[in-house]
N, C-alpha and C positions, 0 to 999 in steps of 0.2 A: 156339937158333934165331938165325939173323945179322940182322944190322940189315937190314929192307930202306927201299931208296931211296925217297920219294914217288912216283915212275914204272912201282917196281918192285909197290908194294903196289895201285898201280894198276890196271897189266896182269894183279896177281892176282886184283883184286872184278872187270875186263873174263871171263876166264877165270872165276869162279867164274859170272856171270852167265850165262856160254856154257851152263857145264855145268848150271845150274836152267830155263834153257830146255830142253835137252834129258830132261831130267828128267819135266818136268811134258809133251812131248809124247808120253813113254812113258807118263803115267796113264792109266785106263781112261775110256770117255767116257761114264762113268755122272753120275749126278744127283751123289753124294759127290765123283766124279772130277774132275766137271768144277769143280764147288766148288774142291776144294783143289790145282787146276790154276790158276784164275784169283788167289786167296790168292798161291800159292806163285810163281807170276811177278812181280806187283806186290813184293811183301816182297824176293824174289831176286835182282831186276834192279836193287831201288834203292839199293845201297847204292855202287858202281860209280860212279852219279853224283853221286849227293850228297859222295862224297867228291872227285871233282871241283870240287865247290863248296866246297868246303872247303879244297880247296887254294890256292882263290881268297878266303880269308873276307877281312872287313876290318877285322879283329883279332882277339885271341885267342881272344876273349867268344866271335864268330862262329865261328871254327873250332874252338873245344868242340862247343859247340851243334849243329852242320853232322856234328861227328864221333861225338856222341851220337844223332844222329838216324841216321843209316848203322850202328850199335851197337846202336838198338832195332829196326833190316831187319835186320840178323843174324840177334837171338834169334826174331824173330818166324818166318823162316826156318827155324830151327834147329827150332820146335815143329811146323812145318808138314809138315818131312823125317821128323822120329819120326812124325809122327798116318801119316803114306803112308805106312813102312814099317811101322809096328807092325800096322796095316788090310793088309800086303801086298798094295795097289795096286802097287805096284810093291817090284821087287827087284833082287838083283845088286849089281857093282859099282860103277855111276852113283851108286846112293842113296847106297851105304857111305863110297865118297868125298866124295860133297857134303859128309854129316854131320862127315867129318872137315875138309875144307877148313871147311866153316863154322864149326865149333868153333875151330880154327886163327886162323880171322881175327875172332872174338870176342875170341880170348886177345888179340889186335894191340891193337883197337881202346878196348881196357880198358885196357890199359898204355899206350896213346895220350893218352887221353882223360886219364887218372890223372898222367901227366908231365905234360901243359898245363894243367892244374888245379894241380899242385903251382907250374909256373913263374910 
């Protein structure tokens, strides 16, 4: 996978955000549904801007922190997309891809977080 730029890893948590809103307006609008509707936007939206804040920190300390905190909206994401698809609330390829872009930008946000801890 190629380096991407701060702009570019940007416009991808903008982009994955797009795609978990759409997501969670495909879930069904039952009592479970609506649960892991409102779950699954707060966790999937957040991490877009926190890493915005992070590209702002005011030192390293801060942009760990900021980058680990966008790392725990990941995973928590990531369990939200298994609990909806394993329940097939929803299906297709929206979920299929979320799982994978989230997975994807897990693996970033480790090997992120891992180089500024080591520097």
């Amino acid at each position: 996978m190629k380096k991407l730029s701060p702009q570019e890893l940007e416009d991808r948590l903008i982009d994955f955000a797009v795609a978990i809103i759409d997501v969670t307006e495909a879930l069904p609008n039952s009592k479970a549904g609506n649960h892991v509707s409102g779950q699954l936007i707060r966790s999937g939206t957040s991490p877009a801007p926190n890493y915005g804040e992070a590209r702002s920190a005011e030192s390293r300390k801060d942009f760990i922190h900021k980058m680990k905190i966008s790392l725990k909206e990941l995973r928590e994401t990531m369990i939200w997309l298994k609990i909806a698809s394993r329940k097939r609330m929803i299906t297709g390829e929206g979920v299929v891809a979320s799982i994978q872009e989230c997975d994807e930008l897990i693996s970033i946000f480790v090997s992120s977080t891992r180089t500024a801890d080591a520097g």
